[in-house]
N, C-alpha and C positions, 0 to 999 in steps of 0.2 A: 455448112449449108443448112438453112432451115426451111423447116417443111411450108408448105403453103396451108393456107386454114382451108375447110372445110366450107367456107362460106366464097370463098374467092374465085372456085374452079366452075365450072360451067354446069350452066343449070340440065338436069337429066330428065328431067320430066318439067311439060309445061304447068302454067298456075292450075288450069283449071284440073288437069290430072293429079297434081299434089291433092287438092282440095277434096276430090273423090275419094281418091283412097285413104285419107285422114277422117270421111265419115263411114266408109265401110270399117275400117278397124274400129274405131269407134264404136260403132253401135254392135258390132258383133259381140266386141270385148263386155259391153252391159249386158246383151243377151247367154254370153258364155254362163256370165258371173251370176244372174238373175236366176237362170233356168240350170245349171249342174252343179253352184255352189248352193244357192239359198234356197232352191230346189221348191222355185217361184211356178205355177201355170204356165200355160204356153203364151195366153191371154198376156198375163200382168208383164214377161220377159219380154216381147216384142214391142208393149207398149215402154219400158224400160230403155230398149234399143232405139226405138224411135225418137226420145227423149234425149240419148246421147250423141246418136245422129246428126240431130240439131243442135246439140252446143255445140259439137264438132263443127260441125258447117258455118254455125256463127264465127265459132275462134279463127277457125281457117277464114274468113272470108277480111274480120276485123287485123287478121297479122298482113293478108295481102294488102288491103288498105292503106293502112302501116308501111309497107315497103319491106315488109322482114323478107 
């Protein structure tokens, strides 16, 4: 018996809930990395996070487009 893929089972979260939390981790993940890796201002890490927030939200909006 083989499994069913990962893509085929029922969606758990709607589009627009995916899309949200693909920009919160997103920009959190740049703010992580800006401000207690590279040990950037608080200023430059938010603008950093704000920055990835938005590709995020572009990626996510350009894959929904898409149909992924």
């Amino acid at each position: 018996m083989t499994e069913p893929s990962l893509s085929s089972g029922p969606k758990i979260m709607p589009a627009p809930a995916r899309g949200a939390m693909h920009i919160v981790v997103a920009a959190a993940t740049f703010f992580c990395f800006q401000h207690f890796i590279l040990v950037a201002s608080l200023q430059t890490s938010l603008i950093w996070a704000l920055a990835g927030g938005l590709g995020a939200a572009y990626l996510a909006w350009s894959q929904h487009r898409r149909g992924h």
